[in-house]
C-alpha positions in Angstrom: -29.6 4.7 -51.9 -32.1 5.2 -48.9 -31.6 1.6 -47.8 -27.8 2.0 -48.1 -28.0 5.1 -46.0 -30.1 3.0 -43.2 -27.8 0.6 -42.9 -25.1 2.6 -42.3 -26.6 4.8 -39.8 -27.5 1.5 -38.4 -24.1 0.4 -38.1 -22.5 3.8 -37.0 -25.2 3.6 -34.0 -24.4 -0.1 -32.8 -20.7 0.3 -32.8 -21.8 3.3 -30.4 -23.4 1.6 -28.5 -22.1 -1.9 -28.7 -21.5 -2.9 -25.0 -18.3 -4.8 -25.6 -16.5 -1.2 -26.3 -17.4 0.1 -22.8 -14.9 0.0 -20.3 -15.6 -2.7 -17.6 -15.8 -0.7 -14.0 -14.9 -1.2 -10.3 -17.9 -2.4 -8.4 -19.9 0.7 -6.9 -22.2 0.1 -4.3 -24.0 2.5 -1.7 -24.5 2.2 2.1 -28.0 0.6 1.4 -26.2 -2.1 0.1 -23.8 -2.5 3.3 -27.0 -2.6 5.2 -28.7 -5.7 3.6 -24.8 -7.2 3.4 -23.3 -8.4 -0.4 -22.3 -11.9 -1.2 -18.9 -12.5 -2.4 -18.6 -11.7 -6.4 -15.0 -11.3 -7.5 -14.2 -9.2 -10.9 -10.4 -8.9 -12.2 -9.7 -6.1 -13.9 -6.4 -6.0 -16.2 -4.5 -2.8 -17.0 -1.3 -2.3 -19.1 0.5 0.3 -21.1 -1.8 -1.0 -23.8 -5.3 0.1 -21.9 -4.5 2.1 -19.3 -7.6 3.8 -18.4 -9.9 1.4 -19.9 -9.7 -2.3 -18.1 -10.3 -5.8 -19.5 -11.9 -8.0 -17.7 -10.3 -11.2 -16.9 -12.3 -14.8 -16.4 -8.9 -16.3 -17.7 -5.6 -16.1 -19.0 -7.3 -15.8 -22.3 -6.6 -12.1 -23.2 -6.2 -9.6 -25.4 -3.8 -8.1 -23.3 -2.3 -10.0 -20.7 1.5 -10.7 -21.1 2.2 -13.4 -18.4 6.3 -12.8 -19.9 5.8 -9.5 -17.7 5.5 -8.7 -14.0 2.4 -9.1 -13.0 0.7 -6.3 -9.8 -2.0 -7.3 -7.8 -4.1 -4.1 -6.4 -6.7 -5.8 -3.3 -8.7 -3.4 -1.8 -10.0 -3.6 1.8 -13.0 -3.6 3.7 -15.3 -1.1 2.3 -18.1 0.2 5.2 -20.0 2.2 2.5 -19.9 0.3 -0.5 -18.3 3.2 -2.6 -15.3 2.3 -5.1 -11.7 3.2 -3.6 -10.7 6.4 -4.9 -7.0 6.1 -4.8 -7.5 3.0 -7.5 -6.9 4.9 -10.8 -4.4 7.2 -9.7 -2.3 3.7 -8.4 -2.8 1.8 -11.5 -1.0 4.8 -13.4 1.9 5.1 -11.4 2.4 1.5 -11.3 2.5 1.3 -15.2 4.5 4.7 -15.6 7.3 2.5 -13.6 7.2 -0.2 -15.2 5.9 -2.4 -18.1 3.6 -4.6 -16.7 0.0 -6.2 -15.8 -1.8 -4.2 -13.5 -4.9 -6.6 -11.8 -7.3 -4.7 -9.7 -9.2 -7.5 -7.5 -12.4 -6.0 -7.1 -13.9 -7.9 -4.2 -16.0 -4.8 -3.1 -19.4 -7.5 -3.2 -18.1 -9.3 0.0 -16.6 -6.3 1.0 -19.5 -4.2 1.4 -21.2 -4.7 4.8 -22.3 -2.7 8.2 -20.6 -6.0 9.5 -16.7 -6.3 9.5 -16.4 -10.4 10.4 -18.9 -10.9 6.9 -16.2 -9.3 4.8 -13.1 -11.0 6.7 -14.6 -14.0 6.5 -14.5 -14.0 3.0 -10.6 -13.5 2.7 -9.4 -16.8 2.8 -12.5 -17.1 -0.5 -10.8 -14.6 -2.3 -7.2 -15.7 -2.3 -8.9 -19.0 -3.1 -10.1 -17.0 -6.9 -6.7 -15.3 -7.0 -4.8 -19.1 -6.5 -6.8 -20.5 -9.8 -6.3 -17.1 -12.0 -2.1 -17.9 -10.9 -2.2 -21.6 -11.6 -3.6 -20.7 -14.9 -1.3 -18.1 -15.8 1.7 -20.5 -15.0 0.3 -23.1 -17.4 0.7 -19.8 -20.3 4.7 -19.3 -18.9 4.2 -16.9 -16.0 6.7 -17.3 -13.1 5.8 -16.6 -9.5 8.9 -14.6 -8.9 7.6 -11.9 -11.0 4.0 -11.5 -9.2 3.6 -8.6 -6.8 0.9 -8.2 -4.6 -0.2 -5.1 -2.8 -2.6 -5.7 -0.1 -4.7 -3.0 1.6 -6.3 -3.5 5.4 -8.1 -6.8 4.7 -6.3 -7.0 1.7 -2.8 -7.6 2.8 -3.8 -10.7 4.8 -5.7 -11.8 1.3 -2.5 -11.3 -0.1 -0.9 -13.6 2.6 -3.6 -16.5 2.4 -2.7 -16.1 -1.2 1.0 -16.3 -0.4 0.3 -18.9 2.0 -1.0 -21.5 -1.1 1.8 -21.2 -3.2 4.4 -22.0 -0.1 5.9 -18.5 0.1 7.1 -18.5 -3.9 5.7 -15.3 -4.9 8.0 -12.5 -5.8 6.6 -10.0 -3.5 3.7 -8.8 -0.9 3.3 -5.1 0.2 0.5 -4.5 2.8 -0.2 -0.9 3.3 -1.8 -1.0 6.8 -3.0 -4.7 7.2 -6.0 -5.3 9.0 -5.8 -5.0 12.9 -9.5 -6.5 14.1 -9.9 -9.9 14.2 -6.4 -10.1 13.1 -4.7 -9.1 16.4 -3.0 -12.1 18.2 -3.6 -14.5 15.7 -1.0 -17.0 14.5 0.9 -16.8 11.0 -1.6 -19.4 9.1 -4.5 -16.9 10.1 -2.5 -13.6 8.9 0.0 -11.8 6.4 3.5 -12.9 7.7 7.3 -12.8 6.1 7.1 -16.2 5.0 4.2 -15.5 2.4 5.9 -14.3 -0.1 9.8 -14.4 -1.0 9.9 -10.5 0.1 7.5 -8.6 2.4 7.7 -5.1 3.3 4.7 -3.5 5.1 3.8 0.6 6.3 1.9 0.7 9.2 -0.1 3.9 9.7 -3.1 3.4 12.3 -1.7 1.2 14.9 -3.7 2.3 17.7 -7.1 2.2 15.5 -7.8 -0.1 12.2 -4.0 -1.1 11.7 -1.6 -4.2 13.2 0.6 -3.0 15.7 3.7 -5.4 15.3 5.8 -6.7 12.6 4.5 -8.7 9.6 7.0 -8.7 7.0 10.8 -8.7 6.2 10.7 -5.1 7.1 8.0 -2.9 8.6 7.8 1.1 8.0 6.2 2.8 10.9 5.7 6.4 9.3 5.2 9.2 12.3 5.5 6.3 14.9 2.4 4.6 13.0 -0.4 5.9 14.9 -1.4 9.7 14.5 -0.6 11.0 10.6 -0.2 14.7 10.4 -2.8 16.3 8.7 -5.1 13.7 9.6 -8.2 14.9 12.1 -7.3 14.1 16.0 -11.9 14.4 17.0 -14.4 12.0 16.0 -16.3 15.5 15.2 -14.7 15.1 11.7 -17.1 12.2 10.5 -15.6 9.0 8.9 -12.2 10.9 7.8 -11.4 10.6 11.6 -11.5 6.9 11.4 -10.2 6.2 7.5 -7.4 9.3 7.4 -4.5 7.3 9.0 -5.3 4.1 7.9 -5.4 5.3 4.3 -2.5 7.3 4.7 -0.2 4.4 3.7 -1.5 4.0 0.2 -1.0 7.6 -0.4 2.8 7.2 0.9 3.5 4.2 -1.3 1.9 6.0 -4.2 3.9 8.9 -3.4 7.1 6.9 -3.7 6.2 5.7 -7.5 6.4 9.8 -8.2 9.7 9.8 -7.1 9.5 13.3 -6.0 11.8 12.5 -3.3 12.3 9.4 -1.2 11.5 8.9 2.4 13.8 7.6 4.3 13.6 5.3 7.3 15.3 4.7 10.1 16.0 0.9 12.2 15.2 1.5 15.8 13.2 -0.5 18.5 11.0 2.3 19.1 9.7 6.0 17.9 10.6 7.2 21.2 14.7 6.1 20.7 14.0 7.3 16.9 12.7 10.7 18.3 15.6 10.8 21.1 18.1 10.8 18.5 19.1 7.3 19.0 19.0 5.8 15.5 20.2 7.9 12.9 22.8 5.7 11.8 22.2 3.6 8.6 25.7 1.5 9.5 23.6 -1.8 9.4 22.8 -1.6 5.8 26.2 -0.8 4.7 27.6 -0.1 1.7 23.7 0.5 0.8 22.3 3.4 2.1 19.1 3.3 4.8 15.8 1.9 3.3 13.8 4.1 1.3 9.8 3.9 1.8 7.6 2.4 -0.8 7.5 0.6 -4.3 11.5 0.5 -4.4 12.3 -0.8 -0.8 12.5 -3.9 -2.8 16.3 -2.6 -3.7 17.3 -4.2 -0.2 15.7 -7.4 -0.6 18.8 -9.7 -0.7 20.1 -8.0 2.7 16.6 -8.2 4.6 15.9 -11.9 3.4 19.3 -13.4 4.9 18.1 -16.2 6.6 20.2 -15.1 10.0 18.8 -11.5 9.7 16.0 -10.6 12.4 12.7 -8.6 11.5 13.6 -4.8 10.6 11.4 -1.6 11.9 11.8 1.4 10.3 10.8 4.5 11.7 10.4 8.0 10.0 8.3 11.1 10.3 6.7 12.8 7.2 4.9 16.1 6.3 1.4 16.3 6.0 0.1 16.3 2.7 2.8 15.3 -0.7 5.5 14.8 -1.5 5.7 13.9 2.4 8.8 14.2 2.5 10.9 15.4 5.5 14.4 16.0 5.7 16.5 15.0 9.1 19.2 16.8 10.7 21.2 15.5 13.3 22.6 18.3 16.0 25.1 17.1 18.1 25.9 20.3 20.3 28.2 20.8 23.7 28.2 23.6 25.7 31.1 25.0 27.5 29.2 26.9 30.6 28.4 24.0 32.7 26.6 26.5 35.1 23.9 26.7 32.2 21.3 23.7 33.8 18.6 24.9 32.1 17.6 26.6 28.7 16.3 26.4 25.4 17.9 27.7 22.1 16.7 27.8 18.7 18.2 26.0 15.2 17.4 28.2 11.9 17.9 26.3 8.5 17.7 28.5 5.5 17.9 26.9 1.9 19.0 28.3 -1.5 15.6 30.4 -2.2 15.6 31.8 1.3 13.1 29.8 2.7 13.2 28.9 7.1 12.7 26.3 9.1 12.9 26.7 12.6 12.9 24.7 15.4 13.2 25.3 19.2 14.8 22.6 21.6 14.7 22.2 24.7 17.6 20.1 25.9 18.1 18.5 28.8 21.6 19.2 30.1 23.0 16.2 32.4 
């Protein structure tokens, strides 16, 4: 009887313990580690409705969980300074597989990502996509289609998602970069960068323009929230630390995340610039008719057949937002003409008042011609 009871005791401890039940993480490193640079190491984690919280990891098609019969959504993380795991990672894997039934990878390229030296870990893009290419030739072999992969690309990793694209000659279903990589990125031609013809649909949100971010278009359409430069809420002083130089570039995940909430949908508008968009001058959604303006985000894909027309020019959409969620900001048009043409100058204020009671006001200052 005592042997019996060692035995299981024995047993009770190494399924505990056995290191096959713990969960495989995202690579965390520390700034010592961006100091002595990382070499490139790519893991793949898998997430479904089956494991949410818990990944597998992937070294092949060969899985316990993988359904290549499903869509399959690429998560590639940027360049990462300190070395520490991305925190909006989690929170996007759940939203992705609350929207739909699907394979959830999460590239996890932070060793080669990690390093005090930006060219190391850009360098190393073209590698990546290179990993990512024989993971997708393998998973076509089991049935998988390229019309069903989506990629979503952050900073450096929406050009990896466009070197990716690149390989299979543009046949992937879609490619979302959420503020792709400006440095080194700037002025280079299509081969060299994330571009519409990567992927059969690319829509991209451009946040930090004037800092980390691309300035001009790179997909089938291109979302420039508040102009896509300063992000409310964000700090405007250096004083703030690294939040002054990672707030408006990271502001475009937390926008497309927003949009899998469906709290309420952002809508942009096509203009040639945020100054017109500001003016007044493009509130009309005419061009998109009988569908409504473009809505921000994981659904934008619901305009994909009018945006891909092969005679239809690149589309910029411009919007402004709140500054913290749902982000969402509701535009009134105010078209106003005023009898006393001896009134040249002036300003007058516009009072909106919903169900509850609550204001919003706003002051203009027009300028009468």
């Amino acid at each position: 009887m005592l042997r019996l009871c060692v035995v299981l005791i024995y047993l009770l401890y190494a399924v505990k313990t056995d290191p096959e039940e713990t969960c495989p993480a995202f690579t965390a490193l520390s700034l010592g580690n961006a100091l002595v640079g990382t070499h490139l190491n790519v893991k793949l984690l898998l997430y479904t409705r089956q494991n949410p919280t818990c990944a597998e990891e992937l070294s092949s098609p060969a899985s316990k969980y993988l359904d290549v019969t499903k869509k399959t959504t690429f998560i590639i993380h940027g360049y990462r300074f300190t070395g520490s795991a991305p925190v909006w990672i989690p929170d996007l894997v759940l939203l992705l597989l609350s929207a739909e039934d699907m394979n959830v990878i999460v590239v996890d390229w932070n060793r080669g990502a990690t390093t005090l030296i930006y060219s190391h870990a850009s360098r190393n893009c073209k590698r990546v996509a290179e990993i990512l290419k024989k993971l997708i030739d393998e998973m076509l072999i089991d049935g998988a289609s390229l019309n069903s992969m989506h990629m979503i690309g952050v900073s450096l990793g929406a050009h990896i998602s466009g070197f990716v694209g690149q390989l299979f000659d543009g046949a992937l279903g879609r490619i979302t970069g959420l503020d792709p990589a400006g440095p080194l990125y700037r002025g280079k031609p299509p081969s060299e960068r994330l571009d519409p013809t990567d992927a059969q649909f690319v829509d991209v949100v451009h946040s930090d323009t004037d800092g980390l971010g691309y300035r001009e278009a790179l997909g089938h359409i291109d979302f420039y929230p508040n102009g896509g430069t300063d992000q409310p809420g964000c700090p405007l002083t250096i004083f703030s630390g690294l939040q002054y130089f990672k707030c408006d570039h990271q502001r475009s995940v937390f926008l497309f995340m927003s949009s899998l909430k469906q709290s309420c949908n952002i809508t942009a508008y096509p203009c040639d610039s945020y100054r017109n968009y500001r003016n007044g001058k493009c509130a009309s959604c005419e061009t998109f008719w009988p569908m409504p303006c473009p809505i921000l985000g994981y659904y934008a894909h619901e305009w994909k057949s009018y945006l891909t027309q092969q005679n239809h020019p690149v589309t910029s959409m411009f919007f402004d937002t709140a500054e913290k969620e749902p982000f969402c900001i509701y535009h009134y048009f105010v078209d106003i003409i005023t009898w006393n043409k001896d009134t040249r100058r002036g300003t007058f204020s516009i009072v909106l008042a919903d169900e509850t009671g609550k204001e919003a006001k706003s002051k203009v200052n027009p300028i009468c011609h």
